[in-house]
C-alpha positions in Angstrom: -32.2 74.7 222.7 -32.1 77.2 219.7 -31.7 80.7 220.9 -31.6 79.6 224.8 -29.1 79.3 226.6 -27.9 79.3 230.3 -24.7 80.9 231.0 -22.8 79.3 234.3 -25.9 76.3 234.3 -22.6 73.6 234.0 -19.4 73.5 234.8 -16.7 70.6 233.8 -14.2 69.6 236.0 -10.8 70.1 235.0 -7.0 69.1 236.2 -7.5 71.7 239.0 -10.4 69.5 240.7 -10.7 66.4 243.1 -9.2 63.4 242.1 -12.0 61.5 240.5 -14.3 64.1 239.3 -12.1 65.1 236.4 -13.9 65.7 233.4 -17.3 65.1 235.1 -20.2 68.0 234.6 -21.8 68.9 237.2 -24.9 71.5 237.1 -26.8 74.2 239.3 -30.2 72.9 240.4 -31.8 76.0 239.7 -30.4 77.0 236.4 -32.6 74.0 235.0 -36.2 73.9 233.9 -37.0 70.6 234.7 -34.6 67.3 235.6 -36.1 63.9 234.5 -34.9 60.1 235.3 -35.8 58.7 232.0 -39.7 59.7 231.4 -40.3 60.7 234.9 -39.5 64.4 236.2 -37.1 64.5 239.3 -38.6 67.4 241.8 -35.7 66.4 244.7 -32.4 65.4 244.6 -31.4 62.8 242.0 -31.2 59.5 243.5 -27.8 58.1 244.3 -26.9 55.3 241.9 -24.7 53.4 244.8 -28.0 52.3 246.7 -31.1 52.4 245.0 -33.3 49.6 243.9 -36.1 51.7 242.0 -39.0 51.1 239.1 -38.8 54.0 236.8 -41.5 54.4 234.0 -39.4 54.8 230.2 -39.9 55.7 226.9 -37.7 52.9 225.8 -39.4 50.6 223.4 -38.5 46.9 224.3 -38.8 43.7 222.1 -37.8 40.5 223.2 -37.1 37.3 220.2 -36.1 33.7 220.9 -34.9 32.1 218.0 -36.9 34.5 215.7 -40.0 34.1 217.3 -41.4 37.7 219.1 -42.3 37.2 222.7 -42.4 40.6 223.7 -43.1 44.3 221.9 -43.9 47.1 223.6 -43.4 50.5 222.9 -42.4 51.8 226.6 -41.3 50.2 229.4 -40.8 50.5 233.2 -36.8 49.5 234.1 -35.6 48.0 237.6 -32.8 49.8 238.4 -31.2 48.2 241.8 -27.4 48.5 243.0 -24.6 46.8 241.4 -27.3 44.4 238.8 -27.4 45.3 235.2 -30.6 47.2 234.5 -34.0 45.2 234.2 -37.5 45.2 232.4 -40.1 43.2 233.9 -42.5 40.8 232.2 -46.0 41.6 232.2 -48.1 41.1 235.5 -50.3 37.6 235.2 -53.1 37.4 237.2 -53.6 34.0 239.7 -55.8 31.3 238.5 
């Protein structure tokens, strides 16, 4: 970010590491000012993406058509994020009666 920088803050695996992890980044907690899962900031660990089944509030505009027709247009969303299923945005919550 323009003048900033943090030396050591990332390091990419090369053909000397763990089967696997080649060409992966991986970064030092501390050397980062603030982690964030899409608009929400992270203050632990990031969660593992083998068993999670989590709601996260997004930035990501959504719009949904059927044959042309708009159902849906919002400009954020919250995404369901759950192990091995493709990545989900609810409907809007309808009250009973």
């Amino acid at each position: 970010m323009g003048s900033l920088t943090r030396p050591g803050a990332a390091r990419e695996w090369g053909e000397d590491a763990l089967s696997g992890i080649v060409g992966h980044v991986s970064f030092r907690w501390e050397a980062i000012d603030a982690w964030f899962e899409e608009d929400e900031q992270a203050f632990i660990q990031p969660r593992s993406p083998y068993t999670r089944a989590d709601e996260l509030r997004s930035g990501r505009a959504v719009r949904v058509e059927l044959d042309g027709a708009v159902l849906a247009d919002a400009p954020s969303s919250v995404m369901v994020l759950e192990t091995e299923l493709p990545t989900r945005y609810p409907g809007p919550t309808r009250s009973a009666g």
